[in-house]
C-alpha positions, 0 to 999 in steps of 0.5 A: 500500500506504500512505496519506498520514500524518495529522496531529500533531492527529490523532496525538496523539488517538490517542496519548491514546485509546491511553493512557486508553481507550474506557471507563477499566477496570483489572485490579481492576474485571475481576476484580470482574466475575468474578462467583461462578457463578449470579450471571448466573441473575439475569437469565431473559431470553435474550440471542440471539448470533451467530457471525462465523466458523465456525471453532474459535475462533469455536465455542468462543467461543460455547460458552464463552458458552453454558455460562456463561450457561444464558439465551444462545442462538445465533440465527445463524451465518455464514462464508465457506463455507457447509458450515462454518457448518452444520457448526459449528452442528450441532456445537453443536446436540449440545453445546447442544440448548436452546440452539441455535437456527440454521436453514438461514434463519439461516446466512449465507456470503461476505465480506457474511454477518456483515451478516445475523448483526446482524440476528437477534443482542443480541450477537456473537461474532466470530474469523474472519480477523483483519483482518476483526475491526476492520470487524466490531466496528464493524458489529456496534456500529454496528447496536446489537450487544454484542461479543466479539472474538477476538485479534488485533484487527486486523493494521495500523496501519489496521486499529487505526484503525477499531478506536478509532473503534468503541471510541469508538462503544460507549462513546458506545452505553453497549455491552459489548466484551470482547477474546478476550485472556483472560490478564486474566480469569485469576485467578491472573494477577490476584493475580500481577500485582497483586503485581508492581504493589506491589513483589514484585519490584522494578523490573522490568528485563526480561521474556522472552515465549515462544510456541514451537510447531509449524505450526497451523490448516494446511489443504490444497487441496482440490480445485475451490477456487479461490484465493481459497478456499483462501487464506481456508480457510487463513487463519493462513498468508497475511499479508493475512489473519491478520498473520501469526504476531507478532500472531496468537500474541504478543499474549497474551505482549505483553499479559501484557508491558504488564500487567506495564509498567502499559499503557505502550508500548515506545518502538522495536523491532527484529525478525528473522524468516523461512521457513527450512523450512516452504515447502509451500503449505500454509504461505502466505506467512507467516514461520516464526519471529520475535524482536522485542526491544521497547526502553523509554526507561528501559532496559527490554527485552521479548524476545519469540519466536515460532516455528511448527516441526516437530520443535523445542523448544517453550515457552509461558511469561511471565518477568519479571526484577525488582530484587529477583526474578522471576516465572513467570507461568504458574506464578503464582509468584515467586522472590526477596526475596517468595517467593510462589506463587498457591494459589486457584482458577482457573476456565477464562478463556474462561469467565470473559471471557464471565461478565464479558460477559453479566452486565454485559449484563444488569446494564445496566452496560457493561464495556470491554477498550478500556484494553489491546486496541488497544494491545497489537495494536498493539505486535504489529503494531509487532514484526511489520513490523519483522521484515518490513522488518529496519528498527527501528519507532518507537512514535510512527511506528506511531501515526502510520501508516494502512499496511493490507496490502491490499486494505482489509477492506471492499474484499474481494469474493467474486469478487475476486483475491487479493494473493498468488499461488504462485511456479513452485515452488508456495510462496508469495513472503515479505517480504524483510527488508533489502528490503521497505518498508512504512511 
């Protein structure tokens, strides 16, 4: 389940990648990016994209893209079950009629169909499993491809690994990626944190993260499937799979976190989390509520919750705590010394990431979300195996590790079996804290 650490050189490369990025970017270069609407409309060329995944996400990412830009067509669609694609292509085709361009030739199933994707598309858009992100970025980048990929960015420390390379590589290939971490792109975001970088609130002492909500993406059995089927058909439940609920829902708080901390890294974590009553079949083998306190040297603490619960409080929110006052993020106000609130627009962030995408397509100047995307997973990742193990996790550790919860994203097979199986009750068997080693 491990393999052999890498050394100090190779360690302190990526420490350096982590720390300065692919391509150098900031919140002030994405926000100039967020060009006025009709800016795309320079360009009259159709830029031909692709879905990796035909789930929700996957769909609404391209019709985000579709609607920002009237030139983009979706060309080919591929997932693990062939119904999905041409279901969501369908779908589209209602939304998007001119846009739309996907027959029967062009949909693609089974753990090898993003490989046909990339020979029909300029660009993709990939959400499926998120431990296939990493692999399919690199393809994608590998074969010449613009990317956007949806969070979380990988679900291991080797999943991060094969995300820097392709960084590096689209850097090198002068191509676009855009990270589905959209709080960047928010403009109200933008100005508020802005504000906190100039002083608004001091410095920063702590910050409270909250993503609270009842069980999502839930799919039941259905009948004739095999396990492996249903195990991939209800991807967000199964570790292997989704990373479970830390990186999955926490990365945009965590990243909001280290926009805030300016990109830097806590130094350790420690974590607590279980299954304590959503134990059907239905709920995999992932935890159903996590808290990770991330540890700074300078004595900051980033308090970090998630929970997917039936029938108990829920909150979505970003506080930060300063010196001289705090901020609700999602409110973009301030309390305090510099009492403020945001009173601009604030157009859809799905929207503008992919703005920000096809006009840098068509500029010819490429854009990179390397600078936060692999380190905020990362950080995730960090939290999420503490809670896992029960052990604190050390930055410099996680840089250092090549653990992947296995099988290795390229080693899946339509045939094969999966790591996990139902216990004799039916419910899946979890980590055990105290008791599970990973790293």
């Amino acid at each position: 389940m491990k393999s052999a650490t890498r050394s100090d050189s190779e360690g302190a490369s990526r420490r350096d990648f982590l720390k300065t990025s692919a391509i150098a970017a900031s919140g002030a270069a994405l926000a100039n990016l967020a060009a006025p609407i009709g800016a795309y409309a320079q360009g009259a060329d159709t830029i031909k994209i692709g879905m990796i995944g035909a789930g929700g996400r996957c769909a609404g990412a391209a019709m985000d893209a579709m609607t920002v830009d009237p030139g983009v067509k979706l060309v080919a669609v591929c997932d693990m079950f062939l119904d999905r694609a041409r279901g969501k292509r369908d779908h589209l085709k209602n939304q998007k009629p001119d846009q739309v361009d996907v027959p029967d030739d062009r949909l693609f199933d089974g753990f090898d169909g993003y490989k046909e994707v990339l020979k029909h598309v300029d660009a993709v858009c990939i959400a499926n499993a998120a431990k296939f992100h990493p692999l399919h970025a690199k393809a994608a980048i590998e074969a010449g491809k613009h990317v956007f990929v949806e969070k979380p960015h990988g679900i291991d420390p080797y999943g991060i690994k094969m995300l820097e390379d392709a960084l590096k590589l689209a850097a090198q290939k002068k191509l676009c990626v855009v990270s589905g971490l959209q709080s960047r792109y928010d403009l109200g975001f933008q100005e508020t944190m802005k504000r906190i970088h100039d002083g608004a609130i001091g410095d920063i002492v702590a910050i409270e993260e909250n993503f609270l909500r009842p069980p999502y993406g839930v799919y039941s059995r259905r009948k004739g499937q095999t396990e492996l089927q249903y195990q991939v058909s209800n991807q967000y439940h199964f570790t292997w799979l989704s990373g479970d609920d830390v990186p999955q829902s926490l990365v945009h708080n965590i990243d909001r976190s280290l926009w805030a901390m300016k990109e830097v890294p806590p130094a350790t974590c420690h974590g607590l989390g279980g299954r304590s009553s959503m134990t059907h079949e239905d709920y995999g083998n992932v935890f159903d509520h996590h808290s990770v306190v991330y540890v700074y040297p300078n004595g900051v603490r980033i308090y970090a919750f998630c929970r997917t619960t039936t029938g108990c409080y829920n909150e979505t929110s970003s506080l930060i705590f300063g010196t001289k006052g705090r901020c609700n993020l999602f409110q973009c106000a301030i309390e305090g010394e510099n009492k403020w609130r945001y009173s601009g627009p604030r157009p859809p962030s799905t929207h503008e990431e992919h703005r920000a995408l096809f006009t840098a397509i068509r500029k010819g100047e490429p854009i990179s979300s390397g600078y936060h995307m692999a380190r905020s997973t990362l950080v995730t990742i960090m939290g999420q195996i503490s809670c896992y193990t029960g052990a604190e996790v050390k930055w410099d550790d996680i840089l250092k590790s090549d653990f992947f919860f296995p099988p290795k994203p390229e080693d899946c097979k339509n045939d094969m079996e999966p790591p996990t199986k139902p216990g004799p009750t039916g419910s899946y068997p979890v980590y055990i804290p105290g008791q599970t080693k990973l790293l």
